[in-house]
Backbone as numpy.savetxt, mean C-alpha at the origin, in Angstrom:
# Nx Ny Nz CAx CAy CAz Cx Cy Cz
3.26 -0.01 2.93 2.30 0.31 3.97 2.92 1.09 5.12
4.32 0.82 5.10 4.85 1.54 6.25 4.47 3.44 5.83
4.44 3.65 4.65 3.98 4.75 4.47 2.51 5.30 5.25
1.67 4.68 5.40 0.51 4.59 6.05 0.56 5.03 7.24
1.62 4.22 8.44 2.38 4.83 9.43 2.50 5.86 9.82
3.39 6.35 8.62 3.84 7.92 9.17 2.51 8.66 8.88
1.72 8.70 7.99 0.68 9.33 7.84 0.01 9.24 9.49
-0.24 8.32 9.57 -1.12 7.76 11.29 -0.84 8.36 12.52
0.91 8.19 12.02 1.28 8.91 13.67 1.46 9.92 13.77
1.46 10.78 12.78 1.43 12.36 12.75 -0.01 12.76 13.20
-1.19 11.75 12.99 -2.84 12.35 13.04 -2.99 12.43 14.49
-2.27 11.06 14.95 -3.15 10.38 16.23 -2.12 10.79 17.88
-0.92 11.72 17.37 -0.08 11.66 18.19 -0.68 12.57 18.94
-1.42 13.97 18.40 -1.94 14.52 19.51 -3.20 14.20 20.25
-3.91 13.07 19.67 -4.63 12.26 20.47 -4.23 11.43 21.31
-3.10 11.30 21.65 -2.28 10.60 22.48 -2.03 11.31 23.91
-1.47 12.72 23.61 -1.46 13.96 24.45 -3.16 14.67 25.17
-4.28 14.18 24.50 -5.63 14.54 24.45 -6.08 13.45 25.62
-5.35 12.25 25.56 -6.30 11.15 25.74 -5.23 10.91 27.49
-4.28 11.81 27.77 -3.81 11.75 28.85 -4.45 11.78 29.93
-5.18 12.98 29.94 -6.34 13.22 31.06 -7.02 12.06 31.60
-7.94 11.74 30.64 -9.19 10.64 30.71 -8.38 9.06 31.40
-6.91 8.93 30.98 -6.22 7.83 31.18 -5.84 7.95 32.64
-5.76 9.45 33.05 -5.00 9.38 34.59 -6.54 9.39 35.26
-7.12 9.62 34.87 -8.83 9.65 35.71 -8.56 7.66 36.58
-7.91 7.13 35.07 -8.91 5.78 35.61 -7.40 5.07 36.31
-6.08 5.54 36.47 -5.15 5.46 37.22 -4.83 5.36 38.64
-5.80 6.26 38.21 -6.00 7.52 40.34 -6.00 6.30 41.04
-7.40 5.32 40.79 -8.01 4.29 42.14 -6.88 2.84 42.50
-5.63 2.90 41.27 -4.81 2.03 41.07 -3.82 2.42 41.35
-3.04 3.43 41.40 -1.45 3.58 41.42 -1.72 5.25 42.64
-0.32 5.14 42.69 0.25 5.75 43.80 0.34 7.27 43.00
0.06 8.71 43.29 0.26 9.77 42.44 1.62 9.97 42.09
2.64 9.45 43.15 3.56 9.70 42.65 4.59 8.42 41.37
3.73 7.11 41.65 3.60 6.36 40.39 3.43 7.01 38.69
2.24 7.69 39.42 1.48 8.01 38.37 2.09 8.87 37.34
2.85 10.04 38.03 3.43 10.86 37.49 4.44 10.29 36.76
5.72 9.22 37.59 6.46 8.95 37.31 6.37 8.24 35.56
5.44 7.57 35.49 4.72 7.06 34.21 4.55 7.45 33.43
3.67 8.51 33.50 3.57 10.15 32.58 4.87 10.42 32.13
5.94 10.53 32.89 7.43 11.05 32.62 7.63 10.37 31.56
7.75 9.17 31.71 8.29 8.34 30.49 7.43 8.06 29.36
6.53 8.59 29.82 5.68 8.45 28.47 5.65 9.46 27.92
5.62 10.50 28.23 5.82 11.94 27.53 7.30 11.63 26.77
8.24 11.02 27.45 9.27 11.28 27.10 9.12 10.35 25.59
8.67 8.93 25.96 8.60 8.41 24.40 7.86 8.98 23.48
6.85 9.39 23.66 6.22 10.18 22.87 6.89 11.17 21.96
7.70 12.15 23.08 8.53 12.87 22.00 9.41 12.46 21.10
10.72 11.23 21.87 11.19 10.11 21.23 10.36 9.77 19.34
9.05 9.63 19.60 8.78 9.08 18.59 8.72 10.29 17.47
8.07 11.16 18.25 7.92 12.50 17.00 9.39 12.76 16.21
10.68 12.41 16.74 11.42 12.34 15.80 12.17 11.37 15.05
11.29 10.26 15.08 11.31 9.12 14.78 12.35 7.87 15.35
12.73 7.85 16.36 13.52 7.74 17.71 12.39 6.45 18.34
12.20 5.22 17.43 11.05 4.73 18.03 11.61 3.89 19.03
12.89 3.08 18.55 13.48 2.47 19.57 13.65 2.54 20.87
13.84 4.13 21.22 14.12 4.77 21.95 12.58 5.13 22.63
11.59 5.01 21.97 10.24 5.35 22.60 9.94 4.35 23.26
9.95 3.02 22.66 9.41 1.83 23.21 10.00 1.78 24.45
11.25 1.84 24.72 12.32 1.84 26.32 11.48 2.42 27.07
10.89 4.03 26.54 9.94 4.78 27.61 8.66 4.14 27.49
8.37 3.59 26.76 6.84 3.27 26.96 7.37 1.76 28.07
7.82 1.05 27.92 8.15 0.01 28.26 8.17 0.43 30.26
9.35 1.35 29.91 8.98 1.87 31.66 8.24 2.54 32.16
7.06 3.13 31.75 5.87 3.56 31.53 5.15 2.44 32.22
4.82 1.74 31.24 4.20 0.47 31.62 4.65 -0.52 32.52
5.73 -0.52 33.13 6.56 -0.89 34.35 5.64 -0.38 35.51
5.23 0.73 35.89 5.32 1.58 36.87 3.64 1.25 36.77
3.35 1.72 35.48 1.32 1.92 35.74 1.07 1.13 34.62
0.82 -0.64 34.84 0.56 -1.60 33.79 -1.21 -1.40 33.36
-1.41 -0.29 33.97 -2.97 0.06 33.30 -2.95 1.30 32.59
-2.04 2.30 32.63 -1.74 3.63 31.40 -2.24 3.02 30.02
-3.33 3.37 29.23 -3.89 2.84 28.39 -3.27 3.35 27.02
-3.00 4.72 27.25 -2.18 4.99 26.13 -0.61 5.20 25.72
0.24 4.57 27.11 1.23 4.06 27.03 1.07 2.81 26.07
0.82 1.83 26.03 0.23 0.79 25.30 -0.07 1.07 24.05
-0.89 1.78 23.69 -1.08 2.35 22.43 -0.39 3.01 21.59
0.62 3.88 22.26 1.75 4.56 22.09 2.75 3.75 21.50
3.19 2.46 22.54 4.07 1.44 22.56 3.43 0.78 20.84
2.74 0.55 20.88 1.86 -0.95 19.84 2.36 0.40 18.56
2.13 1.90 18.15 2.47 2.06 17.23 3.75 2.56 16.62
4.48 2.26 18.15 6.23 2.22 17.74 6.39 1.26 17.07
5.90 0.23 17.75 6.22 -1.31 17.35 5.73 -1.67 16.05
4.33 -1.00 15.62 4.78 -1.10 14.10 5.24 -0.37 13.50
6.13 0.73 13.86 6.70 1.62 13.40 8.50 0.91 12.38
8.84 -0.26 13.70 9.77 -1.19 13.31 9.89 -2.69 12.95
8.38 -2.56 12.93 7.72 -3.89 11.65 7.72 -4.77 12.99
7.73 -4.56 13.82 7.03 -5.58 15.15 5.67 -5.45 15.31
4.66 -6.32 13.97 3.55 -6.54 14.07 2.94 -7.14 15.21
3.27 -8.23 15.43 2.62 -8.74 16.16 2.43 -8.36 17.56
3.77 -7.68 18.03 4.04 -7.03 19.36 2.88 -5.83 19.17
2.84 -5.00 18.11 1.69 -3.83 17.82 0.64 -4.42 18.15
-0.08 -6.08 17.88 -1.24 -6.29 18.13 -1.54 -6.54 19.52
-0.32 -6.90 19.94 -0.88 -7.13 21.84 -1.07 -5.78 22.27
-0.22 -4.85 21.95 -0.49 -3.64 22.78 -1.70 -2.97 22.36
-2.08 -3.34 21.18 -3.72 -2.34 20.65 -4.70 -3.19 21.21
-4.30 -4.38 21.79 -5.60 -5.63 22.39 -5.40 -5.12 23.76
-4.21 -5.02 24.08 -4.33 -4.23 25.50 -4.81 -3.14 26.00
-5.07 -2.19 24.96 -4.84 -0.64 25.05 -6.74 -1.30 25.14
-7.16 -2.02 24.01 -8.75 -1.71 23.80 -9.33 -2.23 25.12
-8.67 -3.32 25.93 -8.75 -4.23 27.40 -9.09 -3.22 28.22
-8.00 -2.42 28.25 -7.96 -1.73 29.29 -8.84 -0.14 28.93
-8.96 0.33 28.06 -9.55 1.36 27.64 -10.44 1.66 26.14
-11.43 0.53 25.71 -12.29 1.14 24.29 -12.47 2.03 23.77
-12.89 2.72 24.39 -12.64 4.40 23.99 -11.94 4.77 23.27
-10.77 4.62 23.48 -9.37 5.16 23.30 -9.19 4.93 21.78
-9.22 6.70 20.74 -9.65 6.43 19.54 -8.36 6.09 18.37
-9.09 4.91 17.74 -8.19 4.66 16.98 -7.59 3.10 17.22
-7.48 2.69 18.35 -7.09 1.63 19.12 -7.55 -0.23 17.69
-9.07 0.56 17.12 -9.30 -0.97 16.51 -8.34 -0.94 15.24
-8.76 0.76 14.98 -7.99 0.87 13.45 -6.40 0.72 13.29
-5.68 0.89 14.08 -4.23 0.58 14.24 -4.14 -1.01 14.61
-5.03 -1.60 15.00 -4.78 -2.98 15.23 -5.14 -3.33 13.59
-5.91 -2.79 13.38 -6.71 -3.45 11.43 -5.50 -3.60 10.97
-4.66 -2.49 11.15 -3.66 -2.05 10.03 -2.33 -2.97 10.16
-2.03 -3.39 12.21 -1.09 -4.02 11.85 -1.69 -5.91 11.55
-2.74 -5.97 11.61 -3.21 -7.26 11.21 -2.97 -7.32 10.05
-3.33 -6.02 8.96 -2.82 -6.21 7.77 -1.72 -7.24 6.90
-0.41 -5.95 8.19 0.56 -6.21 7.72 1.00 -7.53 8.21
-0.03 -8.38 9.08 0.33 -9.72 8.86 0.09 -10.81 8.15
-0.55 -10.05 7.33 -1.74 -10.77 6.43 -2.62 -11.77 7.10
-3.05 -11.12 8.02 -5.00 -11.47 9.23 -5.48 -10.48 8.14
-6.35 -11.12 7.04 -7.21 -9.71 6.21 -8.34 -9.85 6.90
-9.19 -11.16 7.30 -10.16 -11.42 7.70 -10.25 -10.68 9.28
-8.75 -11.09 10.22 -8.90 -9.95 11.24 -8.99 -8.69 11.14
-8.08 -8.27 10.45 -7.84 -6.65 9.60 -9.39 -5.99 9.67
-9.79 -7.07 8.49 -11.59 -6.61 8.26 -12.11 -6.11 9.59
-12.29 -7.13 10.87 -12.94 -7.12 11.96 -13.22 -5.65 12.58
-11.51 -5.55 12.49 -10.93 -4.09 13.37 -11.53 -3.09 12.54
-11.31 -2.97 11.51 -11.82 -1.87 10.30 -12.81 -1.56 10.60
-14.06 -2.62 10.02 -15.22 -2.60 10.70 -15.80 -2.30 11.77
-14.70 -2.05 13.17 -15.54 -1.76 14.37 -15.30 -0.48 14.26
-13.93 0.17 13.56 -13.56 1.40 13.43 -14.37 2.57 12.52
-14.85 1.79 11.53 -15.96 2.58 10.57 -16.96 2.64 11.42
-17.47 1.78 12.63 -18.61 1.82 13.50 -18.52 3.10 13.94
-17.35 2.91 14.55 -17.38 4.33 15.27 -16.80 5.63 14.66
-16.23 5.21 13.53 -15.61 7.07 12.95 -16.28 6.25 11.49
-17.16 6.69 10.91 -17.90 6.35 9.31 -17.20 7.71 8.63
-16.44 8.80 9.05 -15.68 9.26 7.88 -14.00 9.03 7.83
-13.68 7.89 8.50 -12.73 7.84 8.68 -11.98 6.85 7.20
-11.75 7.81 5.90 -11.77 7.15 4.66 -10.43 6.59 4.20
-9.38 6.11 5.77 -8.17 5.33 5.74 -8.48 3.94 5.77
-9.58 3.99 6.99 -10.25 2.77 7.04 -10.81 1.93 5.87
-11.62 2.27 5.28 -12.25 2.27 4.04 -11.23 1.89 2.94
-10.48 2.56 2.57 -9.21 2.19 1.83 -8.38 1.03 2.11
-8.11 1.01 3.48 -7.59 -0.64 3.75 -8.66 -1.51 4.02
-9.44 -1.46 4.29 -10.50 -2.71 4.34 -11.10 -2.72 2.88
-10.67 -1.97 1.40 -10.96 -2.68 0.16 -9.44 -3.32 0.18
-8.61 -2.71 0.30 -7.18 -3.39 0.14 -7.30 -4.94 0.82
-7.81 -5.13 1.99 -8.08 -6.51 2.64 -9.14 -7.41 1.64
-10.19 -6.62 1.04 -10.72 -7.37 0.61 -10.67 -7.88 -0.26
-9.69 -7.16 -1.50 -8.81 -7.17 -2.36 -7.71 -8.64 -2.21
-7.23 -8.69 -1.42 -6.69 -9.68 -0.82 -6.98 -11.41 -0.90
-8.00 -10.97 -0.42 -8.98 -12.10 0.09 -10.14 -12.66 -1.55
-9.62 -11.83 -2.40 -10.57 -11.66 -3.77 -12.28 -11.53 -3.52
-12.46 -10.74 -2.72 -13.93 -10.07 -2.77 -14.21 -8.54 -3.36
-13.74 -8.78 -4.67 -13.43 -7.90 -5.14 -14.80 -6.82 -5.09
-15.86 -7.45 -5.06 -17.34 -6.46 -4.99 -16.98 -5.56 -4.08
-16.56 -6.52 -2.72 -16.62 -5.56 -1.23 -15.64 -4.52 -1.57
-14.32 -4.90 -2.02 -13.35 -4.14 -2.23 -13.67 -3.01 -2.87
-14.73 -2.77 -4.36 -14.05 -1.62 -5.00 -15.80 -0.76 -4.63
-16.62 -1.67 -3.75 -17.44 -0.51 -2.50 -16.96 -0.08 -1.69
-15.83 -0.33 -0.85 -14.94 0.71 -0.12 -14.11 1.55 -0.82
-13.75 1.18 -1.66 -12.91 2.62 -2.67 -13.59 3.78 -3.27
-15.10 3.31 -3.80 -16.00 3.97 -3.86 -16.07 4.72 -2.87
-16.67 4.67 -1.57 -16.60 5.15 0.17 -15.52 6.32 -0.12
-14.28 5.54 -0.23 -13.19 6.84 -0.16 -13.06 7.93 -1.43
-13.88 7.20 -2.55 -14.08 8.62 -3.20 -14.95 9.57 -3.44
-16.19 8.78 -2.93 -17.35 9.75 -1.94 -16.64 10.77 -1.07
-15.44 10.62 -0.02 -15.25 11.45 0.58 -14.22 12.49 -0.13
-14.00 11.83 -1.07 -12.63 12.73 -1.85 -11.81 12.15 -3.43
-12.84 12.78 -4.05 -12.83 12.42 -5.77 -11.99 12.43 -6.25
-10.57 12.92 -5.71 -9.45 13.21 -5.84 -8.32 12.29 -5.54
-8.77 11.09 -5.01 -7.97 10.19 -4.31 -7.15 9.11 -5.56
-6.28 9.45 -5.66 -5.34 8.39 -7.12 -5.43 7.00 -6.55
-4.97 6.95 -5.29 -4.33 5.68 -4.84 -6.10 4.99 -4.84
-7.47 5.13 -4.16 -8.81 4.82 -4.41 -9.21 4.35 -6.38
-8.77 4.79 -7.15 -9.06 5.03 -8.41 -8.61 3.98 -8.56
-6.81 3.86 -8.42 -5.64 2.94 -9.12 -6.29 1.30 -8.17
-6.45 1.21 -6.67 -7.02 0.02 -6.87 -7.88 -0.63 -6.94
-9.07 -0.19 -6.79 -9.98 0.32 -7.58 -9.88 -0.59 -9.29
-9.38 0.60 -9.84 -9.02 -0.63 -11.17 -8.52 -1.83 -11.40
-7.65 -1.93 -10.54 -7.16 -3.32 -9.93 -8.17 -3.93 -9.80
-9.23 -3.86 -9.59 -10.18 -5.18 -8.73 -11.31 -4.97 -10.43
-11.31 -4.12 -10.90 -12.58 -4.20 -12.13 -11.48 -4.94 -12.95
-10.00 -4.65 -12.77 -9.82 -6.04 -13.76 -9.56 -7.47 -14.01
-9.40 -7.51 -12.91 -9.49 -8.95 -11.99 -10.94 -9.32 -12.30
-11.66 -8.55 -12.62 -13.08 -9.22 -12.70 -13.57 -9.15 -14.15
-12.38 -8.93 -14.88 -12.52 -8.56 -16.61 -13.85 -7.40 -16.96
-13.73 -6.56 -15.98 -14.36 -5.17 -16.67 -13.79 -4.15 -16.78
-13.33 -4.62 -17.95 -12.25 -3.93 -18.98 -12.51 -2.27 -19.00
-13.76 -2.18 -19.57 -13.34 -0.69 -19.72 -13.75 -0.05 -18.42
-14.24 -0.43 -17.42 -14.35 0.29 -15.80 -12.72 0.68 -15.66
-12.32 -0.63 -15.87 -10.35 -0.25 -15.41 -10.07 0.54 -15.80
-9.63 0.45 -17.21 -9.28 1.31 -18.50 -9.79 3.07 -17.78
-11.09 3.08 -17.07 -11.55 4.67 -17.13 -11.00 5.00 -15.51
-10.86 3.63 -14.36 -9.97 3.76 -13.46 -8.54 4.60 -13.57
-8.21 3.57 -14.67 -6.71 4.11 -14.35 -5.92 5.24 -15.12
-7.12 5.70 -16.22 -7.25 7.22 -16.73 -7.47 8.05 -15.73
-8.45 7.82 -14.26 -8.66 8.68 -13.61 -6.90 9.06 -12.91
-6.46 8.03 -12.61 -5.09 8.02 -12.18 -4.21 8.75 -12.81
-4.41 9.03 -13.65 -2.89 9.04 -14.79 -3.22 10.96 -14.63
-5.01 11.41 -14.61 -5.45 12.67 -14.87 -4.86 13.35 -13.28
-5.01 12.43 -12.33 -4.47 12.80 -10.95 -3.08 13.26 -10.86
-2.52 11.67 -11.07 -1.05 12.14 -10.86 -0.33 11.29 -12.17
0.39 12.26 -13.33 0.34 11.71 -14.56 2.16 11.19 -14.41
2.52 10.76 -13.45 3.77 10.22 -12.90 3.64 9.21 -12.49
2.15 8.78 -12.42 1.97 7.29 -12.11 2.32 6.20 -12.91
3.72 5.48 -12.89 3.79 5.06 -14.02 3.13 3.32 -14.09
3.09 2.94 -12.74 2.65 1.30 -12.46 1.09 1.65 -13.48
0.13 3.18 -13.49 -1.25 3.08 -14.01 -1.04 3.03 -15.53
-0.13 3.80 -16.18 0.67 3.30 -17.53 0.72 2.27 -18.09
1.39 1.37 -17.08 1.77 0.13 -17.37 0.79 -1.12 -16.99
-0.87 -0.76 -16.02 -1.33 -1.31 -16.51 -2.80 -1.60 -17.46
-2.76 -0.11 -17.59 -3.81 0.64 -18.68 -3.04 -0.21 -20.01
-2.22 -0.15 -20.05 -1.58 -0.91 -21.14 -1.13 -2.26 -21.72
-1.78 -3.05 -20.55 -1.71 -4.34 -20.26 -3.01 -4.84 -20.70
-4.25 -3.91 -20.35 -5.23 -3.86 -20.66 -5.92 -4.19 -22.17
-5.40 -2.48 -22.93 -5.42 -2.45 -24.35 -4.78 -3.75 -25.02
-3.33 -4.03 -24.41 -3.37 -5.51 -25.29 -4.06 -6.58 -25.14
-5.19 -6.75 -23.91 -6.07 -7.54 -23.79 -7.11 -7.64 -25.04
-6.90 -6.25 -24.83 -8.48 -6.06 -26.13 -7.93 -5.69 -27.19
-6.48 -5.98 -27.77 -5.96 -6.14 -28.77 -5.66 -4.53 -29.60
-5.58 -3.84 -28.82 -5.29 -2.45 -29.19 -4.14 -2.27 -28.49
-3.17 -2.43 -29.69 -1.84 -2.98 -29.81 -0.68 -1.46 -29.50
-1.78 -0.60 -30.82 -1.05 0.89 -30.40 -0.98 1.87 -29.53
-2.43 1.22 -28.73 -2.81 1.88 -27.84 -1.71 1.51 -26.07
-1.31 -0.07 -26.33 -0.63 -0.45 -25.64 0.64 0.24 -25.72
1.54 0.10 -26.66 2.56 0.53 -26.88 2.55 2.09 -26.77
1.96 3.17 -26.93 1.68 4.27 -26.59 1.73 4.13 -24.62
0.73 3.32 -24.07 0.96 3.92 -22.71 2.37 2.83 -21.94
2.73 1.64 -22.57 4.45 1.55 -22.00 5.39 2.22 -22.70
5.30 3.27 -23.36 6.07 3.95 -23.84 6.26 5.25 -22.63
4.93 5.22 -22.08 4.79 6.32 -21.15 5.45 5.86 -19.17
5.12 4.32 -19.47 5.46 4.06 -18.25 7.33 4.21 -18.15
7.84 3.59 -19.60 9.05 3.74 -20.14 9.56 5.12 -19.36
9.37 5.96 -20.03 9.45 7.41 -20.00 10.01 7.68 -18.24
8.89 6.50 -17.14 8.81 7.41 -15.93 9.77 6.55 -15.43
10.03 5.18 -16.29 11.07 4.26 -15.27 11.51 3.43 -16.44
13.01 4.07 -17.18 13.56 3.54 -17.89 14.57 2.26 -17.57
13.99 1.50 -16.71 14.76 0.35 -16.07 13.80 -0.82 -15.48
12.62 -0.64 -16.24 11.43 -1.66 -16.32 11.36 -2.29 -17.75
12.31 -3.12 -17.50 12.37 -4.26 -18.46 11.09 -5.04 -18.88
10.37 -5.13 -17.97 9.00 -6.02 -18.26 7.90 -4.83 -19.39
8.09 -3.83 -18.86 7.39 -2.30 -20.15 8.13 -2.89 -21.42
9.80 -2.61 -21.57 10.36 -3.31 -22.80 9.95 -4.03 -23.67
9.90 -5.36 -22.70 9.49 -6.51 -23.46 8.39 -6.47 -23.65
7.27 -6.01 -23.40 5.29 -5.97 -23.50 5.34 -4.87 -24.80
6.22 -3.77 -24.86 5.84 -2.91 -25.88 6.67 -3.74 -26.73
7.38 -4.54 -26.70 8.18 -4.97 -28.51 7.24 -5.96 -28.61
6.36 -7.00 -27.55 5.23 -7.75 -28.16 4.52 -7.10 -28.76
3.99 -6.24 -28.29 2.91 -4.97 -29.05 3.33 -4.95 -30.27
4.79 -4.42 -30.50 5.03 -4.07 -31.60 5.15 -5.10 -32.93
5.30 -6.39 -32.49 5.58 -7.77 -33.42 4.30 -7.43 -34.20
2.79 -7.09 -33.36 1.22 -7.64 -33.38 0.96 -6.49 -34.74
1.72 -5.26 -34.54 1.79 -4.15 -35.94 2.48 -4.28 -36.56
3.55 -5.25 -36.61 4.61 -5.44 -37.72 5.65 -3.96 -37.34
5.27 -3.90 -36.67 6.97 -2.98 -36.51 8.39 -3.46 -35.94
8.62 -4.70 -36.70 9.71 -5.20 -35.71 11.34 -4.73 -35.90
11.15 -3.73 -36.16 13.11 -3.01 -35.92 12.15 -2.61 -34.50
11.22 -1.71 -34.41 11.35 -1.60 -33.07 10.70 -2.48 -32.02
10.44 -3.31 -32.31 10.03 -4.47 -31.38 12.05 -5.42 -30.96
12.71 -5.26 -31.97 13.60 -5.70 -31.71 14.43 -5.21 -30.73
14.40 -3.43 -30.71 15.08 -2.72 -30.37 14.48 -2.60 -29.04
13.41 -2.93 -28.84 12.73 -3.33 -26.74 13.41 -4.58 -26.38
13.49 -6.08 -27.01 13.87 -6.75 -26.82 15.19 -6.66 -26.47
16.22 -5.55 -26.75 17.16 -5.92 -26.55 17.42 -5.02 -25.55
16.86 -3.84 -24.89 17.00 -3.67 -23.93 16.18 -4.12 -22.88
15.23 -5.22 -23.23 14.82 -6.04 -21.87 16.04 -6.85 -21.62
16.68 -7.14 -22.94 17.66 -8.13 -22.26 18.87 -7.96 -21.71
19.11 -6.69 -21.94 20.63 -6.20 -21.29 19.58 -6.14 -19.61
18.41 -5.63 -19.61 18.24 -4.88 -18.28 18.04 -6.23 -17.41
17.97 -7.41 -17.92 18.01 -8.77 -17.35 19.14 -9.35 -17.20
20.00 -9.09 -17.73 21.22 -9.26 -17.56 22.23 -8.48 -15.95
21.60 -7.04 -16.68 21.69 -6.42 -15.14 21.40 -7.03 -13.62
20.25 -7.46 -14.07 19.52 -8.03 -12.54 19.84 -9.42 -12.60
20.90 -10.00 -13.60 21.11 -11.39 -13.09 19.94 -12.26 -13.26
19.04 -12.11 -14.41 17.97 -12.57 -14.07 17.92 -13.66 -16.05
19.11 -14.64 -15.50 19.45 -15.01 -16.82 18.75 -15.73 -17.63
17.32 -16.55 -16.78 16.45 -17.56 -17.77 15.85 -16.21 -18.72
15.04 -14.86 -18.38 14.70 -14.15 -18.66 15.94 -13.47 -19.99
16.92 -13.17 -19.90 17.91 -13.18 -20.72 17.62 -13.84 -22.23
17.90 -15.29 -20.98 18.12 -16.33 -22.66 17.12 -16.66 -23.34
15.49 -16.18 -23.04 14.41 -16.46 -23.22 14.48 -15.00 -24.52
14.78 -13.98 -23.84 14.65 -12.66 -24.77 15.49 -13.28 -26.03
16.68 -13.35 -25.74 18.16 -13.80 -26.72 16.99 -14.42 -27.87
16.43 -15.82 -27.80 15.63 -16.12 -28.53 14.18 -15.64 -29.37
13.54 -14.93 -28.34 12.65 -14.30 -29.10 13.58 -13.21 -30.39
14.23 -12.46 -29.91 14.99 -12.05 -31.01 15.08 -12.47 -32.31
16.13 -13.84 -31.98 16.08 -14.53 -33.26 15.05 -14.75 -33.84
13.88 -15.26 -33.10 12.39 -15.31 -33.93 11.80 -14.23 -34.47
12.06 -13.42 -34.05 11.50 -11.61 -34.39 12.79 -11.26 -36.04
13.70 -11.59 -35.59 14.59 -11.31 -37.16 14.10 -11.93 -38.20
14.13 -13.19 -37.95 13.57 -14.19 -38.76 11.87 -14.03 -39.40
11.16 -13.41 -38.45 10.07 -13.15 -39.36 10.05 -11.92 -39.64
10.98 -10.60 -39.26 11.30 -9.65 -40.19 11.43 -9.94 -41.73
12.63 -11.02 -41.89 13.12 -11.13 -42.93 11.91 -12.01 -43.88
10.82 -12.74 -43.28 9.95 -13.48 -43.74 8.94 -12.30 -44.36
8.80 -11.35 -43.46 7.80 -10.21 -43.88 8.59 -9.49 -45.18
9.59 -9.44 -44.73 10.15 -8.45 -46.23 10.71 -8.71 -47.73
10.66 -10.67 -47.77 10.62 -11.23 -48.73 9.27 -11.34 -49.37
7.92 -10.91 -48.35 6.72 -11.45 -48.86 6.58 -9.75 -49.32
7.02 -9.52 -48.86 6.27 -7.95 -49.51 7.28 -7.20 -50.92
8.04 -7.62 -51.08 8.61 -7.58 -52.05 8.32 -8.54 -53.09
């Protein structure tokens, strides 16, 4: 989610610079002009601070910013999205409760609070903020995307994959809308909604390998074994160090009787578990093995 972030503060930073004016309007009847300015200084200065990602260094200026003029509304706002800039959620939520205290208006203020409620897992607060934020910007299709992700969360999966919908009303093109999206039709066992989800994904961006892997999780639901092993072969392909693809395509492969190569996944799930120290997983493979030889050799006495 920190990815989300940088997306945010690149949109909203020159609304930050926009929203200066309107902020010194309501300053004037409170602080001294030469306060005022002084405030501005440091807030300009964090501001720039942040544009090169220098957030540490922003918060100091917002901090003395807000020293000087504890009503600068988008010092506060400024401050709250440094602070989740360095995973100081909760500090982000006082300053977006402050920023909205002291100034509503001020755009963006609910939706940056949604987002770091998120990341505290408040989905139900998250929701709140979202919701006041779609009130006021209804094409704002970030919103929309994290308030199915919240709802997702919370397993309301209906609400959830009607906001993903929302965001692909605004843009049919959206992978990340599609991919969870399918996530929630399969959580609700509608199999082939997913299945055409996470085809939409794969047609988007065909490097997606998590939609691979679980388009293919799928097919072995519904027992289309080759069809499985065909798309972890593909997730394989994008991340040859996903042991869990390994081991799901040599199950696949037991279900067709192909077990040299069902053997031959098994045994690199188990070196790649070995790697990660991840030894019950190891000694669990070690054995399926032996069971997989053993009914090799059972299959090839009967067929002879």
């Amino acid at each position: 989610m920190q990815r989300i972030f940088i997306i945010v503060f690149m949109i909203v930073i020159s609304a930050f610079l926009n929203s200066c004016s309107a902020a010194t309007e309501t300053s004037d009847a409170k602080t001294s002009q030469g306060n005022q300015n002084g405030a501005h200084v440091y807030f300009q200065s964090g501001v720039a601070k942040g544009s090169i990602n220098d957030y540490v260094g922003a918060i100091a200026d917002f901090n003395k910013a807000i020293s000087i003029d504890g009503n600068l509304a988008q010092a506060y706002w400024a401050r709250g999205l440094a602070r989740a800039k360095v995973s100081d959620f909760k500090g982000a939520v006082e300053d977006f409760s402050q920023t909205i205290q002291i100034n509503p208006n001020i755009k963006n203020a609910y939706y940056m609070r949604g987002l770091s409620r998120k990341e505290m897992n408040d989905f139900e607060g998250a929701i709140e903020d979202l919701n006041k934020e779609i009130s006021f910007n209804p094409k704002n299709s970030y919103a929309y995307l994290n308030r199915g992700l919240c709802y997702k969360e919370i397993s309301n999966f209906l609400a959830a994959i009607e906001d993903f919908n929302h965001v692909l009303s605004f843009d049919n093109k959206n992978a990340e809308a599609y991919y969870y999206k399918a996530g929630c039709e399969w959580q609700m066992n509608n199999y082939d909604a997913a299945i055409k989800d996470y085809t939409n994904v794969i047609a988007l961006n065909p490097e997606y390998a998590n939609a691979y892997f679980n388009r293919a999780s799928i097919k072995w639901n519904l027992n289309d074994y080759a069809g499985a092993v065909q798309d972890y072969s593909n997730a394989i392909a994008l991340n040859s160090k996903d042991s869990d693809a390994y081991f799901l395509r040599g199950i696949s492969y037991i279900f067709i009787k192909d077990y040299k190569h069902a053997i031959m996944d098994f045994e690199q799930a188990k070196n790649l578990s070995l790697t990660k120290e991840d030894y019950d997983k190891y000694e669990g493979v070690m054995e399926l093995i032996k069971l997989v030889q053993n009914e090799e050799k059972m299959d090839s006495i009967s067929t002879n």
